[in-house]
C-alpha positions as CSV (number, residue, x, y, z in Angstrom):
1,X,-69.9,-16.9,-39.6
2,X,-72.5,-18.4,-41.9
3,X,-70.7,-16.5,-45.0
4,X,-67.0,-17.7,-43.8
5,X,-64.9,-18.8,-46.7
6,X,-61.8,-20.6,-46.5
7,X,-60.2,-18.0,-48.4
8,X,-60.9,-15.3,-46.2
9,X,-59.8,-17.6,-43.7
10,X,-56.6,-18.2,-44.9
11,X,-56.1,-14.1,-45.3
12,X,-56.4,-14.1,-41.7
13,X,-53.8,-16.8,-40.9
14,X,-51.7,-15.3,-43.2
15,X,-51.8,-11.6,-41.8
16,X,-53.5,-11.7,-38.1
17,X,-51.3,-15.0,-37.1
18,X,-52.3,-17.4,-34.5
19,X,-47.9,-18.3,-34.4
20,X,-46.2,-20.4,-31.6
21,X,-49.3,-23.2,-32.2
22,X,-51.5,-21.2,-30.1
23,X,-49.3,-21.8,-26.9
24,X,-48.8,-18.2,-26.0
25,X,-51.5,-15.4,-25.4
26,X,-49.6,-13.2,-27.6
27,X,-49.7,-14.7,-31.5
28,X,-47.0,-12.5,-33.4
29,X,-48.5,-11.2,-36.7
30,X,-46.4,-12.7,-39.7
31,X,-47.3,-9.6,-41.9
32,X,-47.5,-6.2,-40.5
33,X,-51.2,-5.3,-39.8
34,X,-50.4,-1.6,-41.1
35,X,-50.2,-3.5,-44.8
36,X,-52.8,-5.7,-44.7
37,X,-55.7,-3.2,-43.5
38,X,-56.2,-1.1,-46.6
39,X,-59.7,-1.9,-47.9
40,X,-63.0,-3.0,-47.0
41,X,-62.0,-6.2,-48.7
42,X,-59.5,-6.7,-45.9
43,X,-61.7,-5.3,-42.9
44,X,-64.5,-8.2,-44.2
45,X,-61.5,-11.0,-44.0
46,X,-60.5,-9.8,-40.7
47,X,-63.9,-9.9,-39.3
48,X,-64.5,-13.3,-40.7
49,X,-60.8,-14.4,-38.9
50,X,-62.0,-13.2,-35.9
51,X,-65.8,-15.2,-36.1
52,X,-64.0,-18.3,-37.3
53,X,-61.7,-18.2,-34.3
54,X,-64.5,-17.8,-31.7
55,X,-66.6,-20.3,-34.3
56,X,-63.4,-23.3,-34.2
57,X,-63.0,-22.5,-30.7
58,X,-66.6,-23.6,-30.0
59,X,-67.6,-26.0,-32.3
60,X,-64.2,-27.8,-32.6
61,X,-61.1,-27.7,-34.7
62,X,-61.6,-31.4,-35.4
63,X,-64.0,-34.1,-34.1
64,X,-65.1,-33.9,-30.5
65,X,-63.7,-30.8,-29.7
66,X,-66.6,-28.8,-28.4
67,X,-65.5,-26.7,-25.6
68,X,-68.8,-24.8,-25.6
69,X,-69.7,-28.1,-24.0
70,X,-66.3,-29.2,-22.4
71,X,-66.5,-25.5,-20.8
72,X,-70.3,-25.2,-20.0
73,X,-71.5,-28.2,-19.7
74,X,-69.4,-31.7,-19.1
75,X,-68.5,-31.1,-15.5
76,X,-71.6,-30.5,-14.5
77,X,-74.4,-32.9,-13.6
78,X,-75.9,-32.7,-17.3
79,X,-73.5,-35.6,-18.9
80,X,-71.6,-38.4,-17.7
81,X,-69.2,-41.0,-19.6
82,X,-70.4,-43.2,-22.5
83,X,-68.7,-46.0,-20.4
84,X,-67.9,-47.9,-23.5
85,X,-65.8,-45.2,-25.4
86,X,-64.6,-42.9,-22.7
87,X,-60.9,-41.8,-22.8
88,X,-58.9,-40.7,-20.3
89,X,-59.1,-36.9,-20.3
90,X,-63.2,-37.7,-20.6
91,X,-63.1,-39.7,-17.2
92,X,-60.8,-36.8,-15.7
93,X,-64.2,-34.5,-16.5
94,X,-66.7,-36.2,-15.5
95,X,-65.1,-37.7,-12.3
96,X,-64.1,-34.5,-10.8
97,X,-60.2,-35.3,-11.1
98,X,-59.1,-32.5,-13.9
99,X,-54.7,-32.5,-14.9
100,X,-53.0,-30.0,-16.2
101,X,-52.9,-32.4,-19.2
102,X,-55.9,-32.1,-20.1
103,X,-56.4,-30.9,-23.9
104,X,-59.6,-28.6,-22.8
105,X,-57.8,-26.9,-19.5
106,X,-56.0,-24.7,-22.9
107,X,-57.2,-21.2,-23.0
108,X,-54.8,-20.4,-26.4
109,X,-57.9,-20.3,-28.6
110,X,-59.5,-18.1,-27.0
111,X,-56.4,-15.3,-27.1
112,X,-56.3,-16.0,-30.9
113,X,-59.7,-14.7,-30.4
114,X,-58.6,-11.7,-28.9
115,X,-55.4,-11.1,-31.2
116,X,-57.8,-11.1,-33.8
117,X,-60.2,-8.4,-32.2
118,X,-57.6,-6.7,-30.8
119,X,-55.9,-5.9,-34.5
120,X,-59.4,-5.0,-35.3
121,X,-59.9,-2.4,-32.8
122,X,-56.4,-1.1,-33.5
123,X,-56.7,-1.1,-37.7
124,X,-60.3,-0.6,-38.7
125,X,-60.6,2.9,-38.2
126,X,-57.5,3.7,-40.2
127,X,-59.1,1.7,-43.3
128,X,-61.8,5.1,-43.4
129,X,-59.0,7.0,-45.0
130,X,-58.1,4.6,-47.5
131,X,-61.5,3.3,-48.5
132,X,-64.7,5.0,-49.4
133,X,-66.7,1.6,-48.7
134,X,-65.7,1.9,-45.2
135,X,-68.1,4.5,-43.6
136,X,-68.4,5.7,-40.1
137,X,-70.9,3.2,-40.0
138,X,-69.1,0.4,-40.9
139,X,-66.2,1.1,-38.9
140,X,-68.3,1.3,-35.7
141,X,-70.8,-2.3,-36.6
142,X,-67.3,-3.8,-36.9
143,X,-65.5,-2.5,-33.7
144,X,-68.7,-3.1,-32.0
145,X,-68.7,-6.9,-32.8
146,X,-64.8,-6.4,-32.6
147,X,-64.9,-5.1,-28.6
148,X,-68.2,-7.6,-27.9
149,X,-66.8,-10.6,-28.8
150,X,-63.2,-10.0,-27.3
151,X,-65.9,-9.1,-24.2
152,X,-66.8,-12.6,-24.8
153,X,-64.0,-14.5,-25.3
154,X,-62.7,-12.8,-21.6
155,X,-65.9,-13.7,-19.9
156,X,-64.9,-17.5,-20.9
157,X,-61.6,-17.1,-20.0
158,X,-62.8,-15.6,-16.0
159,X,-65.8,-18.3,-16.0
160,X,-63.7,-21.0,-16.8
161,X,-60.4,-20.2,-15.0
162,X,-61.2,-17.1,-13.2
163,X,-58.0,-14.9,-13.5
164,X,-56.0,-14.6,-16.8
165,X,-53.4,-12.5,-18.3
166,X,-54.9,-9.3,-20.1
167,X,-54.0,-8.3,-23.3
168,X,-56.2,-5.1,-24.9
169,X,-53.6,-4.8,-28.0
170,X,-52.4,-6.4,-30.7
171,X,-48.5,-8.2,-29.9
172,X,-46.8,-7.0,-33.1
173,X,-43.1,-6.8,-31.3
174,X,-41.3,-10.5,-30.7
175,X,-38.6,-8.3,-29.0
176,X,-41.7,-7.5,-26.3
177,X,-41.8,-10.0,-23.8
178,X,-45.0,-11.8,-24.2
179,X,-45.2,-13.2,-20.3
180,X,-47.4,-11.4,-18.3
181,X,-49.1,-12.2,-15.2
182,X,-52.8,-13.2,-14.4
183,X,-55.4,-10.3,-13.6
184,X,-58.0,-10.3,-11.1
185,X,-61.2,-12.2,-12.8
186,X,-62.9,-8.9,-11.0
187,X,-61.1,-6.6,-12.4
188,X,-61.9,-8.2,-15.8
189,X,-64.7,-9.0,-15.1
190,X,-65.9,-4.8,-14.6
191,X,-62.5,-3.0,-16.7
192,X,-62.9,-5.4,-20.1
193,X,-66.1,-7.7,-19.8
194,X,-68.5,-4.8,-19.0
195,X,-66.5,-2.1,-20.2
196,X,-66.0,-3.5,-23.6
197,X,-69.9,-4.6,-23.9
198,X,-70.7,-1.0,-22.9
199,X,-68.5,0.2,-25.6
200,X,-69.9,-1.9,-28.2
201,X,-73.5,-0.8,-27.4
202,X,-72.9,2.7,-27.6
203,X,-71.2,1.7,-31.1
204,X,-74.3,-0.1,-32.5
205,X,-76.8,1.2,-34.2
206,X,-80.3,0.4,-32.1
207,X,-83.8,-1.7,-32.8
208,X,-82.4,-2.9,-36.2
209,X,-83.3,-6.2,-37.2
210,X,-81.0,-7.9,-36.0
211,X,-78.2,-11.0,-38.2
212,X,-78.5,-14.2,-36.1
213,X,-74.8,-15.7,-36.7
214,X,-73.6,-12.6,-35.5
215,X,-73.2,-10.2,-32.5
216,X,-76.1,-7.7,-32.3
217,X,-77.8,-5.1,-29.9
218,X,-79.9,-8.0,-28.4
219,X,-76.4,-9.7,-27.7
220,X,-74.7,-7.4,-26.3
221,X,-77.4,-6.2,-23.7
222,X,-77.8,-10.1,-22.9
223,X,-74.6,-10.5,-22.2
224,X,-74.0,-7.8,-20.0
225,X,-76.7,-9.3,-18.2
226,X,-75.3,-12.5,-17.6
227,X,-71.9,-10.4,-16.8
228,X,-73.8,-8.6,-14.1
229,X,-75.3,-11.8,-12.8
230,X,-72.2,-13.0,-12.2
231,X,-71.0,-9.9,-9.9
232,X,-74.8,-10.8,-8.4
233,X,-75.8,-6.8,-9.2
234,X,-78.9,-7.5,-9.7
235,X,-80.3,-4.1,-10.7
236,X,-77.7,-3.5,-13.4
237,X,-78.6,-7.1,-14.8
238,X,-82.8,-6.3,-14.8
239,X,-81.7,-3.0,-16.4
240,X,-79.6,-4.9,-19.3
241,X,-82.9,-7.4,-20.0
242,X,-85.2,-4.4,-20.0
243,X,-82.7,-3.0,-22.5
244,X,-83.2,-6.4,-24.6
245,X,-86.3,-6.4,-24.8
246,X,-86.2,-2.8,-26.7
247,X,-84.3,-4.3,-29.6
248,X,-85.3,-6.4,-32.3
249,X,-85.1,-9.7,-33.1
250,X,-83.9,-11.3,-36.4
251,X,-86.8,-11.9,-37.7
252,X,-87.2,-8.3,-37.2
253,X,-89.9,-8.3,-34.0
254,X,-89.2,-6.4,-31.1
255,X,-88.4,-9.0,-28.3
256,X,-91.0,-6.8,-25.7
257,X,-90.6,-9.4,-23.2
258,X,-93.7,-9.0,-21.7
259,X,-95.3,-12.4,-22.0
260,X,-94.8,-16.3,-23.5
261,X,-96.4,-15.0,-26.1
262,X,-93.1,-13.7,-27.0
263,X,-91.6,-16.5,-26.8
264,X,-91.1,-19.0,-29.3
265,X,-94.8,-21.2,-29.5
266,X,-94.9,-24.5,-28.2
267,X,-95.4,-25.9,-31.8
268,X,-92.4,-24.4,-33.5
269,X,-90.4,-24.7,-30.1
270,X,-88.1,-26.9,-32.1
271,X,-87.3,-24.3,-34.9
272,X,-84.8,-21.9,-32.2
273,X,-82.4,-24.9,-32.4
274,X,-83.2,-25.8,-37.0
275,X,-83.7,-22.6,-38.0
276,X,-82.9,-19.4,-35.8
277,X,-83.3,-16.9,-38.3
278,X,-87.1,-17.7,-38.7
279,X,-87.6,-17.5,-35.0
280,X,-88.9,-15.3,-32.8
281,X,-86.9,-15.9,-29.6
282,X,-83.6,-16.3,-30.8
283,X,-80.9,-13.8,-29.9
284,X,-77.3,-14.7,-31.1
285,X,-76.1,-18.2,-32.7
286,X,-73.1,-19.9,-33.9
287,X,-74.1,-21.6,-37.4
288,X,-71.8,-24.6,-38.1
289,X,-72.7,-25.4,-42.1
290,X,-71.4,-28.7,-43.5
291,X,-70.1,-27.4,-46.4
292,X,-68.1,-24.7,-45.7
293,X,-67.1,-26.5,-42.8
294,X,-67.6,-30.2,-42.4
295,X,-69.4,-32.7,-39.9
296,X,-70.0,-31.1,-36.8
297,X,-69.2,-34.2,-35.0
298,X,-69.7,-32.3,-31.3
299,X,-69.5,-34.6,-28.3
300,X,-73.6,-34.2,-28.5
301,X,-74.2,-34.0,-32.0
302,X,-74.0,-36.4,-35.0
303,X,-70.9,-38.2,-35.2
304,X,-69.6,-41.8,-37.6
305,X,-67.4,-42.5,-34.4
306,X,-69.0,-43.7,-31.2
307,X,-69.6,-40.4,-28.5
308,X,-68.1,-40.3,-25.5
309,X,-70.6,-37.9,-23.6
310,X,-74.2,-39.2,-22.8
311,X,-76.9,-38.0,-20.9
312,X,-76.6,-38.2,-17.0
313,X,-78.3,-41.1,-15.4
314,X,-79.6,-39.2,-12.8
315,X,-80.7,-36.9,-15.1
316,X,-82.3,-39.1,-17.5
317,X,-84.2,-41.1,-14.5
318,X,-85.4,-38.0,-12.7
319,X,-86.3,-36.0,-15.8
320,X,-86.3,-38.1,-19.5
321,X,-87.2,-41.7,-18.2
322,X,-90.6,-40.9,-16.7
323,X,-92.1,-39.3,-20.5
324,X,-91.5,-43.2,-21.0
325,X,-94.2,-43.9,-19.2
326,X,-98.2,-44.4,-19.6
327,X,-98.5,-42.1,-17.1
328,X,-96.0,-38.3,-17.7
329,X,-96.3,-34.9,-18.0
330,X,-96.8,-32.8,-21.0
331,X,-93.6,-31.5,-21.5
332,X,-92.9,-31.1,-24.9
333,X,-88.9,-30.8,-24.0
334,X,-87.4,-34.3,-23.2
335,X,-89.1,-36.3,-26.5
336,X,-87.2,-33.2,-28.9
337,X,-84.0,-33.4,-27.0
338,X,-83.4,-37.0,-26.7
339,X,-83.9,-39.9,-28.6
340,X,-85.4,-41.2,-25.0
341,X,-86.5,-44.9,-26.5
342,X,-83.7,-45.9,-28.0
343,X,-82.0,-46.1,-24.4
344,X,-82.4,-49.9,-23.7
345,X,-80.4,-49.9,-20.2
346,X,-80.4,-46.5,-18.5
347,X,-77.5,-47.2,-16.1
348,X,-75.4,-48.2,-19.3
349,X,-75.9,-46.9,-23.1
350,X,-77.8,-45.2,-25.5
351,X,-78.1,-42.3,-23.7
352,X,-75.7,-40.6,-26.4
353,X,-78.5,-39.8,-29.2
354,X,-79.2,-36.3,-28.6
355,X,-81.4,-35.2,-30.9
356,X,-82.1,-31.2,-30.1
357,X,-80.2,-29.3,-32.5
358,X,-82.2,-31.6,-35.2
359,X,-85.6,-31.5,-37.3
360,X,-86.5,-34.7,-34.7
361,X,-90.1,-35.9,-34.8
362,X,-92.3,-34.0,-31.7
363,X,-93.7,-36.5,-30.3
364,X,-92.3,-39.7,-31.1
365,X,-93.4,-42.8,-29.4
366,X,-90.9,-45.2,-30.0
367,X,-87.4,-44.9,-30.8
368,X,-86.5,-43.0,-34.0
369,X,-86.2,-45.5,-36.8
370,X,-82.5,-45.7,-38.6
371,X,-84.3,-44.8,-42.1
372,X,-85.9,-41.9,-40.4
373,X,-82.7,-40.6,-38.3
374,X,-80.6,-41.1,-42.0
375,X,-83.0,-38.1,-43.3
376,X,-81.7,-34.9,-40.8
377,X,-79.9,-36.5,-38.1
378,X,-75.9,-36.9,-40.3
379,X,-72.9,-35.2,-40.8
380,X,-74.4,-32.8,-43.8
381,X,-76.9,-31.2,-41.3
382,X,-76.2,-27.7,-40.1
383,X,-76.0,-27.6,-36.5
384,X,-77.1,-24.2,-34.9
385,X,-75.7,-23.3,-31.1
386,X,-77.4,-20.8,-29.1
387,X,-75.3,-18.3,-27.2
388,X,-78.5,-16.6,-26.0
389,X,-81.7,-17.3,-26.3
390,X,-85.1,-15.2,-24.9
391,X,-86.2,-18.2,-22.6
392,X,-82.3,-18.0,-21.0
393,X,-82.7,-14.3,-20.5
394,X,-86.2,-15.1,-19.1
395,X,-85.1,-17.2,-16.7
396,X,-81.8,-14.8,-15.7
397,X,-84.6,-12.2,-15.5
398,X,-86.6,-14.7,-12.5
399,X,-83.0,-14.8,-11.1
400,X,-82.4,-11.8,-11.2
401,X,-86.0,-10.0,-9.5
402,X,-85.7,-12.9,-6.9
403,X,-82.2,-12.2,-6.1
404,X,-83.9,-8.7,-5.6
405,X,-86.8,-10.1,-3.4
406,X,-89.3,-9.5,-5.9
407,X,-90.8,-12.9,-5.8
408,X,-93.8,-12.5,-7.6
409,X,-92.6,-11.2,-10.8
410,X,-89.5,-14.0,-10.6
411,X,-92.7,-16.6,-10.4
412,X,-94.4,-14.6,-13.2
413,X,-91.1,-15.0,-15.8
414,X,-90.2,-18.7,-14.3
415,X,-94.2,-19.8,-15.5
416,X,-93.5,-18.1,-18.8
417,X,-91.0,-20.9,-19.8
418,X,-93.2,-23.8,-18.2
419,X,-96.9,-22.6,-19.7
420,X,-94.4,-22.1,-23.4
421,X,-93.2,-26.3,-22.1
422,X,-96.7,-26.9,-21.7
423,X,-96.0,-28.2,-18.0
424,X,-98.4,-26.9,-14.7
425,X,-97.7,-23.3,-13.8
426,X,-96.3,-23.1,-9.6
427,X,-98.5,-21.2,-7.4
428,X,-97.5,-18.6,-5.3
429,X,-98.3,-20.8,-2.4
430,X,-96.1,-24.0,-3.7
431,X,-93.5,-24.7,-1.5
432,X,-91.1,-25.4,-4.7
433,X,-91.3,-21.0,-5.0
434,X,-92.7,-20.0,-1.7
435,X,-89.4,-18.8,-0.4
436,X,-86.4,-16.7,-1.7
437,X,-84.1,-19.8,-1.9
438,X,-86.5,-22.1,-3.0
439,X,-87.5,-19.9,-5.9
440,X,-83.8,-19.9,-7.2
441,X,-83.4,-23.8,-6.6
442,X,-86.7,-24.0,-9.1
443,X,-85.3,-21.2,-11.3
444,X,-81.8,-23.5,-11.7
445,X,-84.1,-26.6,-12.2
446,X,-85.8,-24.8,-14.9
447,X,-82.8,-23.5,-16.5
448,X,-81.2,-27.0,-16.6
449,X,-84.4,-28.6,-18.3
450,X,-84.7,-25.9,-20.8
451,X,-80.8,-25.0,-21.8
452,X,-79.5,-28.6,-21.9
453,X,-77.1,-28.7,-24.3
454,X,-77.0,-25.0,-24.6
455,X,-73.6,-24.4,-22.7
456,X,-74.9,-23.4,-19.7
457,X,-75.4,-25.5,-16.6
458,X,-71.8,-25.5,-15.1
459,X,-71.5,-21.5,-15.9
460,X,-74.9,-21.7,-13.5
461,X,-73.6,-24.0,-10.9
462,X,-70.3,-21.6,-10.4
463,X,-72.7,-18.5,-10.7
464,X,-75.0,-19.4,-7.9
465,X,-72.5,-21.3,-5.6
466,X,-74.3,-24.2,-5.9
467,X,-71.4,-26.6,-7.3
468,X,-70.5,-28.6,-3.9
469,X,-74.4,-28.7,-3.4
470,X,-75.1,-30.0,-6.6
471,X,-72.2,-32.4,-7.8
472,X,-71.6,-33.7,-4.4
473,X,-74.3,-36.5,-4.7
474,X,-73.6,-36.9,-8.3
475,X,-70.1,-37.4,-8.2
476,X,-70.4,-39.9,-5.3
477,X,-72.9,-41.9,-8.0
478,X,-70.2,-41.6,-10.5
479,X,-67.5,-42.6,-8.5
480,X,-69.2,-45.6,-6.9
481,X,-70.1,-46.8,-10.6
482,X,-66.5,-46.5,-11.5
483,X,-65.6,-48.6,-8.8
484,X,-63.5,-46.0,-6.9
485,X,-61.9,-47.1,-3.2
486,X,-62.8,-43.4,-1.9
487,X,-66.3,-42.3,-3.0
488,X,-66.1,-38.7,-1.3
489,X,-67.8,-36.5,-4.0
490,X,-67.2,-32.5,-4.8
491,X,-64.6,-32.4,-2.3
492,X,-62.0,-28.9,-2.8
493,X,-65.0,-26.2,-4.0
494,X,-61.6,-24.6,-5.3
495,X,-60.9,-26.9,-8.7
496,X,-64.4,-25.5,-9.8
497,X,-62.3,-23.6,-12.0
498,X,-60.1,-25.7,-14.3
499,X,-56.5,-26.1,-14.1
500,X,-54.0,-24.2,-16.4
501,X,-52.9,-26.5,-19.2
502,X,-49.2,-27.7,-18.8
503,X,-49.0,-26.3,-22.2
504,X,-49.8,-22.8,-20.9
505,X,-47.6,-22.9,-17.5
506,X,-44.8,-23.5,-19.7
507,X,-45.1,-20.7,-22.2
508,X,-45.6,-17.9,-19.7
509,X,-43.2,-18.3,-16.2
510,X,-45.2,-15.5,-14.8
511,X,-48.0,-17.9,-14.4
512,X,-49.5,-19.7,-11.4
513,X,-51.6,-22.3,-11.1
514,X,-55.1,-22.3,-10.0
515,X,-55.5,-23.5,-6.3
516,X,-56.5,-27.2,-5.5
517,X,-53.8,-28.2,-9.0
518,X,-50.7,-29.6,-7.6
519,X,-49.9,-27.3,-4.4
C-alpha cells in the first residue's frame, strides 16, 4: 500500500471496475480481465487496486470516513459524540438507534474488495505463460495476499452484519443476474474466512522477514486466530498463535512469543503506532502517506475541521482522568494516546485530541503546546493503523487458554502486556483473575486499554457476548445526557449487527434485512 501510485490506481479502475457506484456486490469489469492480465506490469497494478480498495475502505475515501473505526470501534463504549459537531448519522451511532440510512451500514466497498481479489485469483496464474517475471513464486505471494485479504474483507462483512451474499468469482457477465441471497455468517465464516486463510498459508513462503503494509505469514496465522476465536474453538485459535510466533517479524525477528521481552519495550512503546517497520511487535499495518494520498483526517486523527468522535466520558474518568492526578499509576498508555490536559470539562470537550498514532511527547505534564502539536501532529503526517499487533494476539492468546481453563498461563500472557504498560502485575490470588469469568472480564479490560483506537473493542464486545452487559449502562449515560424521554439502554441484543444500507436493500431484491431494522 505504501508504494500505491495513482497511476496504478487508475489501471485498476479502468480494467477491474468498481461500476454501478459501488451499489451492487457484483462490479462489472469495463475491460475484459483476459486483456488486461498479460504482464507482471499488470499483476503489480492489480495487486495495488486490490490494497488501495481494502486501504480507501479503511482509512476513508474522503474526510471522516474511517470505517476501521465506524465498524470496530464507534458503537462501542470507547467514543461518544463531540456534542458540539455531531451530525445525525454520528448520534444514530453512538446512541444505539442505527437506519438503514446510515452512510457506514454500506458493505459495497468491501465487495470491490473482493471483485478485485477475486480477478486476481482467477487471472494471475495465467500471466506465468505470458511473462517470464511472473514465477511460481510470484504467482503464489500474490494469490496468497489475493485469498487473505478477500478472507479479510468477508470476516468484516460477517462481524459487522453477520450474513452476506458470497461471491468467490469475478462478475464479468451483465446478462448474469447479480442478486443473490445472504449466506450463513457460519458457513462463511469456516467455507471462505478459514478456508481462504488456510489457503493463503500453504501459498506463502515461511519465517521470511516479513513487509509491514502488507499481508504476511504472521498475518495470516493471526487472523485465523481471531477467526477461530470467533467460533470460540479455542484449540484451533492457541494452535494459529503458536504458529505466529514461528514466523518473523518485519524487522526480521522471530516473534517467539515467549515473554514481554518480545514485545515492543516500554520506551519505544510509541514507535508500533510512528514507525512499524522498525518494530519488533508489529504484525500487519495499513500505511496512509500524505503524499500519495492526502490528510488522513480519520474521525481520531488530525483533522482542519472540528471531529465529531471523542473519547468516552466514562472512559476518560475511569481510565485517562485519574493520570491527571498527583497521585496515578504508572501506566505509560493514557499520556501517548490522549492529549489528557487539554480536556478542560470532561462531561463536554476536548476529549477529541487523540494523539496515539503520533510522535507525541511520553510523558507530558501539561497539555501539548500548539507550537509543539504544529511539529508531528498535521495533515502531512503518515498515519500507521494496526490490523494486528503481538500485544492483540497476546491478549487473544489469555482468551483463548482461559476460554480453555488454563488459567495460569491466561494470567501469565495478560501480565505480559501490563509489566510491558509498566502497571502492577495480578496475582493468582486477585479476585480481578481468580475465576474463569473474571479472568476474561480483566482480559477485555486489558484489551480495551491497550487497543484503543486499534479497531477493536466492538469486534470484542460481539465476540464475547458481552454487548448488552457492557453498553447497557453506557448507553443509559448517553441517553440521559441527550436528554432522551426513555433512557432504557442496550435494549434488542439483535441490532448488534448493523442494518443493511437502503442503498444495498435496493440493489439486490433477494435481500433481507437484519432483525431488530424495521420488522
Amino acid at each position: 500500500m505504501k508504494t500505491i501510485k495513482y497511476t496504478c490506481l487508475f489501471v485498476l479502475l479502468i480494467s477491474l471496475g468498481g461500476c454501478k457506484k459501488f451499489l451492487t456486490e457484483a462490479p462489472v469489469s469495463q475491460v475484459a480481465a483476459e486483456d488486461f492480465y498479460k504482464s507482471k506490469y499488470d499483476v503489480d497494478a492489480a495487486m495495488a487496486g486490490m490494497y488501495s480498495a481494502f486501504q480507501l475502505t479503511m482509512v476513508g475515501e474522503s474526510q471522516f470516513n474511517d470505517r476501521y473505526h465506524y465498524w470496530g470501534e464507534f458503537r462501542a463504549d470507547n467514543f461518544d459524540r463531540f456534542l458540539s459537531y455531531t451530525t445525525t448519522y454520528t448520534t444514530e451511532i453512538a446512541l444505539n438507534a442505527l437506519t438503514t440510512d446510515n452512510p457506514y451500514a454500506d458493505w459495497s466497498r468491501l465487495y470491490t474488495v473482493i471483485a478485485r481479489a477475486n480477478s486476481n485469483i482467477k487471472y494471475i496464474p495465467g500471466v506465468a505463460v505470458l511473462d517470464n517475471n511472473v514465477t511460481p513464486a510470484v504467482v503464489n505471494a500474490n494469490l496468497a495476499q489475493s485469498y487473505a485479504l478477500r478472507a479479510m474483507s468477508y470476516f468484516y462483512l460477517v462481524r459487522v452484519w453477520g450474513d452476506a451474499p458470497v461471491w468467490l468469482e469475478p462478475y464479468e457477465n451483465s446478462e448474469v443476474n447479480a442478486e443473490r441471497e445472504r449466506t450463513k455468517a457460519a458457513v462463511i465464516l469456516d467455507d471462505v474466512i478459514i478456508r481462504d486463510l488456510k489457503l493463503a498459508y500453504d501459498l506463502t513462503v515461511k519465517n521470511q522477514n516479513a513487509s509491514v503494509y502488507y499481508i504476511n505469514e504472521g498475518a495470516i496465522c493471526a487472523a485465523l486466530a481471531d477467526a477461530y476465536m470467533w467460533k470460540k474453538d479455542y484449540t484451533n485459535a492457541i494452535l494459529w498463535i503458536n504458529n505466529l510466533f514461528k514466523a518473523r517479524s518485519p524487522k526480521g525477528t522471530v516473534y517467539t512469543g515467549t515473554s514481554d521481552a518480545n514485545l515492543e519495550p516500554t520506551a519505544t512503546w510509541k514507535s508500533i503506532f510512528t514507525s512499524p517497520p522498525s518494530s519488533i511487535e508489529t504484525i500487519w499495518s495499513i500505511h496512509w502517506d500524505y503524499t500519495t494520498n492526502g490528510c488522513a483526517c480519520m474521525q481520531i486523527s488530525f483533522s482542519p475541521n472540528n471531529r465529531q468522535f471523542q473519547v468516552d466520558p466514562l472512559l476518560y474518568a475511569k481510565y485517562f482522568y485519574p493520570q491527571t492526578q498527583p497521585v496515578h499509576t504508572n501506566d505509560i498508555r493514557p499520556k501517548q494516546t490522549l492529549d489528557m490536559y487539554a480536556v478542560t470539562n470532561p462531561l463536554l470537550n476536548n476529549r477529541d485530541r487523540f494523539l496515539k498514532f503520533y510522535a507525541s511527547p511520553a510523558n507530558p505534564v501539561a497539555a501539548i503546546p500548539t507550537t509543539d502539536l504544529n511539529i508531528f501532529y498535521t495533515q502531512n503526517a503518515p498515519v500507521y493503523l494496526p490490523m494486528y499487533r503481538l500485544s492483540d494476539i497476546y491478549l487473544l492468546y489469555a482468551e483463548a487458554l482461559n476460554g480453555n481453563n488454563d488459567l495460569p498461563n491466561a494470567l501469565k500472557y495478560l501480565n505480559f502486556i501490563r509489566k510491558r504498560a509498566n502497571v502492577d502485575q495480578y496475582l493468582a490470588t486477585d479476585v480481578k483473575v481468580s475465576t474463569k469469568q473474571a479472568m476474561e472480564n480483566a482480559i477485555l479490560e486489558e484489551r480495551q486499554y491497550e487497543l484503543i483506537g486499534e479497531g477493536k473493542r466492538w469486534f470484542d464486545l460481539v465476540r464475547t457476548n458481552k454487548v448488552k452487559e457492557v453498553m447497557d449502562p453506557v448507553l443509559k449515560d448517553r441517553q440521559t445526557r441527550n436528554g432522551n424521554a426513555d433512557v432504557v439502554g442496550f435494549t434488542d441484543v439483535r441490532r448488534a449487527y448493523w442494518p443493511l444500507s437502503r442503498a444495498v436493500m435496493n440493489s439486490n431484491r433477494k435481500l433481507v434485512q437484519n432483525p431488530g431494522y424495521g420488522e
